[in-house]
Steps between C-alpha positions, in 0.01 A plus 500: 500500500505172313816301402457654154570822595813412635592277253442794249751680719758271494528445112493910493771508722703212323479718171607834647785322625615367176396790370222374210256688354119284522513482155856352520420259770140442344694373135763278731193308640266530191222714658357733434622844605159600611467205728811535647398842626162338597708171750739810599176704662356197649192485261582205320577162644714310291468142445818273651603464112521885473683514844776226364530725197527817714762332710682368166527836348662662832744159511342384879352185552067536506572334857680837602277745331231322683692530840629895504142536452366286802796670691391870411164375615563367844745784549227769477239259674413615895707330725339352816618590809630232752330480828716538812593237709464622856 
């Protein structure tokens, strides 16, 4: 999956916790509630600007938006095993 996916995930996951609608979140960043659902999916891939408003609306720096999404990435990425040393 593609860091878009997982970005998508993150904002969805942000706005169930604070418990916003899309349309809710959608007016605090001045989106389009459409869109929204599209970034949330993975099907759009916002520009940084829309990211930095994304992160505005849901009061976290764009730097930390950008992070729990790298995180949720490498967390889910296959984790090479170590050899043995014999």
């Amino acid at each position: 999956m593609s860091i878009n996916v997982y970005f998508g995930r993150v904002v969805k996951q942000l706005r169930d916790t604070r418990r916003l609608s899309q349309e809710a979140l959608a007016e605090r960043a001045d989106l389009n509630r459409t869109y929204l659902g599209e970034v949330e999916r993975g099907v759009a891939i916002p520009s940084l600007a829309t990211i930095a408003k994304i992160a505005t609306a849901l009061n976290l720096p764009t730097s930390d938006l950008i992070a729990r999404s790298e995180n949720l990435l490498n967390s889910e990425l296959p984790q090479p095993e170590l050899a043995s040393v014999e």
